[in-house]
Structures are given as structure tokens and as C-alpha cells.
C-alpha positions as CSV (number, residue, x, y, z in Angstrom):
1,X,24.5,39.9,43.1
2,X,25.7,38.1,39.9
3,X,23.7,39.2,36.6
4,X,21.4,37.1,35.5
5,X,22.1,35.3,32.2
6,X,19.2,36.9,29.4
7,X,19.0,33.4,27.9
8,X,18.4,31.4,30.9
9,X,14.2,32.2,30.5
10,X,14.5,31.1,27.1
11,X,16.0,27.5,27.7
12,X,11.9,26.0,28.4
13,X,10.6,27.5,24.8
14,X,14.0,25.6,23.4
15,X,13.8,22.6,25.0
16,X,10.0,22.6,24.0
17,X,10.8,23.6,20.5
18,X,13.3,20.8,20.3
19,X,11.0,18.1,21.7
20,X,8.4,18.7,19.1
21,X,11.1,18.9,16.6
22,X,12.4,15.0,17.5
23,X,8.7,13.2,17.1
24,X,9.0,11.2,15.0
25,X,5.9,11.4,12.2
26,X,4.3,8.7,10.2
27,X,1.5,8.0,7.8
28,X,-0.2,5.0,8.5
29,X,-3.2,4.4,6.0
30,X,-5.4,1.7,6.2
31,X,-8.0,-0.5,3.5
32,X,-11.4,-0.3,4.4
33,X,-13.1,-3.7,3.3
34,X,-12.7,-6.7,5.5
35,X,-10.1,-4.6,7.2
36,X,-11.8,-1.8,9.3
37,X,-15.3,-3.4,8.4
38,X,-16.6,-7.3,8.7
39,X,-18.2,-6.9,5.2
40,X,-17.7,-5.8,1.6
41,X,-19.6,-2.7,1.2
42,X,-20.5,-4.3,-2.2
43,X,-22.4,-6.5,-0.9
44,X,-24.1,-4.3,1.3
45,X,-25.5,-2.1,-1.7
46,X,-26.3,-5.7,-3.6
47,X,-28.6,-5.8,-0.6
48,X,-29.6,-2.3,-0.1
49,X,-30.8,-2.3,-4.0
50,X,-32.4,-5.8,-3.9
51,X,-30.0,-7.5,-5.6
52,X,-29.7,-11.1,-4.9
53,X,-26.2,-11.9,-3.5
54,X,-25.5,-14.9,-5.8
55,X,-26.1,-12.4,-8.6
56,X,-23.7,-9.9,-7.2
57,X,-21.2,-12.2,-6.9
58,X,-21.8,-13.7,-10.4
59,X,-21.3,-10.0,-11.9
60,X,-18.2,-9.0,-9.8
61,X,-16.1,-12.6,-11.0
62,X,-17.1,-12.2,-14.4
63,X,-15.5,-8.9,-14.4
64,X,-12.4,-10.0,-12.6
65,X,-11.9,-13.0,-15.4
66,X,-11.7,-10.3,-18.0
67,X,-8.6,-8.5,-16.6
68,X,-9.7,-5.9,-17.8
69,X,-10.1,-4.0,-14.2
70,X,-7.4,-4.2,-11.4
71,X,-7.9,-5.9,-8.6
72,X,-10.3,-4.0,-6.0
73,X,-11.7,-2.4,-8.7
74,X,-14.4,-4.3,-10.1
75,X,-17.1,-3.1,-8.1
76,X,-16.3,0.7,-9.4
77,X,-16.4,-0.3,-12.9
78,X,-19.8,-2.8,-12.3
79,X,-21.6,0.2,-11.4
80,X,-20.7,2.8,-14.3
81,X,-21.2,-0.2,-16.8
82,X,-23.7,-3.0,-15.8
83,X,-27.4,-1.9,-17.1
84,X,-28.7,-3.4,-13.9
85,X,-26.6,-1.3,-11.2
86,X,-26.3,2.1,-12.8
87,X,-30.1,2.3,-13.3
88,X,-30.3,2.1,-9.5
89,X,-27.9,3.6,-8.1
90,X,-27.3,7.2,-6.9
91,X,-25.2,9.0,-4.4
92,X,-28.1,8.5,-1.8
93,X,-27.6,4.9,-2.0
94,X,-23.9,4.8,-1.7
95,X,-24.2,7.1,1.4
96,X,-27.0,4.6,3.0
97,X,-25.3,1.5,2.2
98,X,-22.1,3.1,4.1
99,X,-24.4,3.5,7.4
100,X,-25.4,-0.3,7.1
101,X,-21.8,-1.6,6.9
102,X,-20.7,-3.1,9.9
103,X,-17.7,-1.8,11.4
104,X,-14.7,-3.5,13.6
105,X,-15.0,-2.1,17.2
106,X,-12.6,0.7,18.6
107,X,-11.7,2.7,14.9
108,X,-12.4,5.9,17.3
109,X,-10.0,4.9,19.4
110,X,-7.1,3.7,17.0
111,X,-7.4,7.1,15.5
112,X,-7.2,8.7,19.2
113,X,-4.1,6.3,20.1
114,X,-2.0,6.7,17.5
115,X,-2.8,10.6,16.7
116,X,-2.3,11.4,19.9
117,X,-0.9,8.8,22.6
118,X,2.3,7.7,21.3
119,X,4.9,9.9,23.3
120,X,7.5,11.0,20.8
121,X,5.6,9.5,17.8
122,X,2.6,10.9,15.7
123,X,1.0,8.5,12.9
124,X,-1.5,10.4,10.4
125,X,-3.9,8.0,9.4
126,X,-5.6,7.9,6.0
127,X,-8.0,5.0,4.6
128,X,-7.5,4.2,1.1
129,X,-10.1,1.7,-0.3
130,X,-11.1,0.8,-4.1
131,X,-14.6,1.1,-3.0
132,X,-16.9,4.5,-3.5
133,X,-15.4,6.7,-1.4
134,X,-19.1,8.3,-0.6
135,X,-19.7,4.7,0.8
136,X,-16.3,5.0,3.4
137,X,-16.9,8.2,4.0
138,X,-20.7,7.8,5.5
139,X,-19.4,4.6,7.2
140,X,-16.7,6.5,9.3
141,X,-18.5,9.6,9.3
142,X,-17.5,11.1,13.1
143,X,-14.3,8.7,13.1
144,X,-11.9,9.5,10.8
145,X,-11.9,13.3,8.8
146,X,-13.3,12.7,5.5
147,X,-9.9,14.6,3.8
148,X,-8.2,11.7,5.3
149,X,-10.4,9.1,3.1
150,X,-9.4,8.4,-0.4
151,X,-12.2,5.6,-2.4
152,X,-13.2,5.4,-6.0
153,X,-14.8,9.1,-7.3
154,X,-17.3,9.4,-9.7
155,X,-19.1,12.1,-12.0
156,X,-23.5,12.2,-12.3
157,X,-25.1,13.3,-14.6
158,X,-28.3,15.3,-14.3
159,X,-30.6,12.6,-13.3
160,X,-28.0,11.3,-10.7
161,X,-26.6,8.8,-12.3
162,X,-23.3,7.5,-12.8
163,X,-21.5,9.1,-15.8
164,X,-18.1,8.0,-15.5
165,X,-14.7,7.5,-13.0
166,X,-12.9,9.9,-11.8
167,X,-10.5,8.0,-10.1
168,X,-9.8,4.2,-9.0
169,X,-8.0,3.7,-5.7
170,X,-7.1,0.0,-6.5
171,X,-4.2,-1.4,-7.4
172,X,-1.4,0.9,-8.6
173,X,-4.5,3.7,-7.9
174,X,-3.1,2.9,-4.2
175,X,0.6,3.4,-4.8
176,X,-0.1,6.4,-6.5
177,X,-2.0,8.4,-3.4
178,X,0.8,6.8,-1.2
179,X,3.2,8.9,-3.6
180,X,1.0,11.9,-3.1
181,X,0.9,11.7,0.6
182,X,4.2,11.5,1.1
183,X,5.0,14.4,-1.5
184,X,2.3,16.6,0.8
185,X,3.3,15.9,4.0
186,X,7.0,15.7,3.3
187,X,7.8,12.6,4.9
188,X,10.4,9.3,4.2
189,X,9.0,6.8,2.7
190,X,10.1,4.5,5.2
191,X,7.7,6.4,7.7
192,X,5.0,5.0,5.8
193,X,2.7,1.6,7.2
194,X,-0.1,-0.2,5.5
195,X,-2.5,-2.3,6.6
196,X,-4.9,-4.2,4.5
197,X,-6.5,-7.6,3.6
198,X,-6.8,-9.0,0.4
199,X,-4.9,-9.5,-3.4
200,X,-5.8,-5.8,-4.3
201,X,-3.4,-4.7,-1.5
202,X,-0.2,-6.9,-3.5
203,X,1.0,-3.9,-5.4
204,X,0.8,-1.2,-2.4
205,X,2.3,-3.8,0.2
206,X,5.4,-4.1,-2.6
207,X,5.6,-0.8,-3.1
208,X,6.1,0.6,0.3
209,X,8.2,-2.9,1.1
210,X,10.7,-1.9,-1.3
211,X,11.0,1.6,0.1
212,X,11.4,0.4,3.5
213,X,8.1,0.9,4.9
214,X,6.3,-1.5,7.2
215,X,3.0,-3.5,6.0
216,X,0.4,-5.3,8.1
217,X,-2.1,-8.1,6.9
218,X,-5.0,-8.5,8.7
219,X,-6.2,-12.0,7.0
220,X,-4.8,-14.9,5.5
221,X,-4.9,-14.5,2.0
222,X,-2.0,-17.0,0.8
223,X,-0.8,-14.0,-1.5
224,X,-0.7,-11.0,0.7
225,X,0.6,-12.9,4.4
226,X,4.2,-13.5,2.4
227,X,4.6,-10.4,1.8
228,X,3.4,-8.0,4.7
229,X,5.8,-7.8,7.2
230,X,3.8,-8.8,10.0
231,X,0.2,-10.2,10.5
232,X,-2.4,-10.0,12.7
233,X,-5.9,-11.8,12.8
234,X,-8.8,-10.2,15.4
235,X,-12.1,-9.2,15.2
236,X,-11.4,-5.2,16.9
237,X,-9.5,-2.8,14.5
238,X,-7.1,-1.9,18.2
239,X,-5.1,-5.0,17.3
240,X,-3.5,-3.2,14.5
241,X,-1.7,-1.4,17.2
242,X,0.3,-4.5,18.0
243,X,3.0,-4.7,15.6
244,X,3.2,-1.0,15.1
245,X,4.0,-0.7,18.8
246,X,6.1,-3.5,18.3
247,X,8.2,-3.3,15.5
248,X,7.9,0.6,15.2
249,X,7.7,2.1,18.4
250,X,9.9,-0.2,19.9
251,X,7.7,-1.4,22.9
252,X,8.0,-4.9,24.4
253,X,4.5,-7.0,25.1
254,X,4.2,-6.0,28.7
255,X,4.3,-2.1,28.2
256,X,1.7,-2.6,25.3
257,X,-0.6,-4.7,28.2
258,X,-0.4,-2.0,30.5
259,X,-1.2,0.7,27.9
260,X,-4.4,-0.8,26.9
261,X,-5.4,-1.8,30.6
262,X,-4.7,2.2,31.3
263,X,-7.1,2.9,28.1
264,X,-9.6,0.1,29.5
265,X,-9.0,-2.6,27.2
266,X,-7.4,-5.9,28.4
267,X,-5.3,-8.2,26.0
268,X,-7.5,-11.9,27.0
269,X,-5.5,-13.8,24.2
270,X,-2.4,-12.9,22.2
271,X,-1.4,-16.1,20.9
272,X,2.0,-15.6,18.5
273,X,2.3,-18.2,15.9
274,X,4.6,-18.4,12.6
275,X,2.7,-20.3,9.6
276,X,4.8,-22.1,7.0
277,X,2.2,-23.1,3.7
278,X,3.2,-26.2,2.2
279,X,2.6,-28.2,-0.7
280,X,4.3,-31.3,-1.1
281,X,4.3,-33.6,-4.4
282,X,6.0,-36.8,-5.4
283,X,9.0,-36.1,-7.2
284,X,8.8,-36.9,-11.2
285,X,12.4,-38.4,-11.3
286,X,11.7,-41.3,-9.0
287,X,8.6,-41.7,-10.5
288,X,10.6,-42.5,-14.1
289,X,13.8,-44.2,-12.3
290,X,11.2,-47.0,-11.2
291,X,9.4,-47.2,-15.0
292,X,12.8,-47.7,-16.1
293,X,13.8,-50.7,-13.4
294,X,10.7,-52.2,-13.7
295,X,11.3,-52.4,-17.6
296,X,14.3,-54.0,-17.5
297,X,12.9,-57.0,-15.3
């Protein structure tokens, strides 16, 4: 009888070891406002405090004509600053207000999908949102680990107020927690997605577009739908699976049909369109050339 070869009960653990080694691993991180939710949370603590809505919004664009905040970030600085909203508020109220936003369908299973159910790919997902993070937090509490949640922190004082920032996640705030995800979980920065809505998404979006990342806008704000790389428009946060299946999984529109039938969810209308935003003048030379012929009759 031939001797048996001492590696051959090995070859499984290998072939295991090297199938785990070749999945493929990215960080996809996610706004909160307008993007997971159908509301700003702002609003929803305007509300909560019984602050009238007109005033809200009266507070939040003065402080955006100032530049002196950026973008995302005004309601972070509204509430350490105006009289009106750090006299009321306290942690309890950002943690209420987060159970009364209203959230896009199916965030539970996004997470589950793309942790999970994407054979040879794993995608951590993080939400990083300018708003309180205790406000994100309470809203996805269950959903998404609250490690995996970066918003705006702030300091109280002993009566529970608001004593000052500890850190804005808007604008560059975003890029920056980008950087530190990557440098923690040791990945390329082109195995990095982002999906958001609005202008305080413009620097992020850049900065991960530059680096050969992939970016998703889920609205269309005339400043942020040029530069994401693909968008997508639906009222349940699965659709973001779309063009990451797409464009980074590599599937084709039938096999991401079937996958969401097998997961009881049916695609009723996927309508692709391309949008071209144009604004067309009358040209100034003309414009002079006759002045100048009807001068000389």
C-alpha cells in the first residue's frame, strides 16, 4: 500500500485559509441626514423643544451666511452658541429626538447584505454625519454598532448643558475620520465608498474621488450629482446596494434581481436615466454685432 502523503489532510485548512485571505474588504460609510433618514434630525429637536420650524430654519441660514461654520455643521455650533437652544437642550433630548427621526426602510438589512452576503467581498459600514452623534446613535440603536457611528461630540457641564465641541464631523471633519479608518483597518484607499446627500458631502466625495474610491449620491443636489460617481434616488436605504453591486462587485442587473427576490424583496421599477443640467444664454457678441449694424444704418 503506497504511504500516505502527511500534507494531503492539510490541503482543506489551506484552501480555507487562502479563501479568506482573497475577500476582498471594504469600508463603505454612509451620511445619516436625508440619506438613511427622510428628515433632518435638526428639525426633529426644533420640534421636540418647541421650537417653531420657521425659526429653526431662520437660525440655521444665518449661521451658514457667516462662513464661519462648515457646511453640515451649523446645527452643532447653533446649539453650543444660540441662548435659545443651549438653555434647552440636554443629552436626554438629543437621545429622544434620535427615536422620533424617521428612518428609510431596510438599514438592518443593508448592514446584513453587505457584512455578510457578498461572496468574496466584506464592506464595513460606518455612518459619519455632522449631526450629534447621541442623536444617530439612538436613531440606529439595534442597527448599526454604535463604534461604527461617528457625529458631532460634545462636552456638559454640571447642569447638563452644552459646554463646548469636541469634534465636528462636517466638512473636512469627514475626510479626516475617512483617513483614520483607513489607517485602523489598514485598507487601500480605493476600497473605500461613500454615500451621501447634500453640499456638506462636496469635500469627502473629492477626497475619496481623487484616491480612487467610489461615491454615491442619493439626491439631486446640482453640486454633489457631478461629482459622485453614480446616483441613485429611492425612498428604501437597499437601493444603495445597486451601484455597489454594480460597479464594485461586478454583478450585472439580472443577478442583483434574483438576489433581492431570494432576500424577499422585488425590484418593481429601476428606471436608468443620465441627466445633463443646462443653462443656456444669448451670447453677448451677437448681441453687440447687431448694436453695431443697426448703427450704421
Amino acid at each position: 500500500m503506497s504511504a500516505r502523503n502527511p500534507k494531503e489532510h492539510e490541503k482543506p485548512a489551506v484552501i480555507h485559509a487562502e479563501a479568506k485571505l482573497q475577500t476582498k474588504r471594504y469600508i463603505l460609510a454612509s451620511d445619516f441626514d436625508q440619506t438613511l433618514s427622510f428628515n433632518d434630525s435638526g428639525y426633529v429637536l426644533s420640534e421636540l423643544l418647541g421650537i417653531a420650524e420657521s425659526e429653526f430654519e431662520r437660525k440655521i441660514k444665518g449661521m451658514a451666511k457667516l462662513n464661519l461654520v462648515q457646511q453640515g455643521g451649523e446645527l452643532a455650533y447653533l446649539l453650543l452658541h444660540d441662548p435659545e437652544f443651549r438653555s434647552r437642550v440636554r443629552r436626554e433630548h438629543l437621545y429622544e429626538a434620535g427615536k422620533r427621526v424617521r428612518l428609510k426602510p431596510n438599514i438592518d438589512a443593508l448592514y446584513s447584505f453587505l457584512s455578510k452576503d457578498v461572496e468574496g467581498f466584506h464592506f464595513d459600514f460606518y455612518v459619519i454625519s455632522a449631526g450629534p452623534v447621541e442623536i444617530i446613535r439612538s436613531a440606529l440603536e439595534g442597527i448599526i454598532p454604535a463604534d461604527h457611528i461617528y457625529g458631532t461630540e460634545f462636552e456638559y457641564n454640571e447642569q447638563g448643558e452644552i459646554e463646548r465641541i469636541l469634534q465636528v464631523t462636517a466638512g473636512y471633519g469627514k475626510v479626516a475620520v475617512i483617513d483614520q479608518l483607513l489607517e485602523e483597518l489598514r485598507t487601500g484607499s480605493d476600497r473605500i465608498l461613500y454615500v451621501g446627500d447634500g453640499s456638506s458631502d462636496i469635500h469627502v466625495m473629492l477626497h475619496i474621488n481623487r484616491r480612487d474610491g467610489f461615491t454615491i449620491a442619493v439626491s439631486e443636489n446640482k453640486y454633489l450629482a457631478p461629482i459622485a460617481k453614480r446616483s441613485i434616488l429611492s425612498e428604501n436605504a437597499l437601493a444603495i446596494l445597486i451601484p455597489i453591486l454594480e460597479e464594485v462587485v461586478g454583478w450585472d442587473s439580472f443577478a442583483i434581481r434574483e438576489v433581492f427576490e431570494r432576500k424577499g424583496f422585488l425590484i418593481q421599477q429601476w428606471d436608468k436615466v443620465q441627466t445633463d443640467m443646462l443653462t443656456i444664454i444669448p451670447s453677448v457678441a451677437p448681441m453687440l454685432e447687431s448694436s453695431s449694424l443697426a448703427a450704421k444704418a
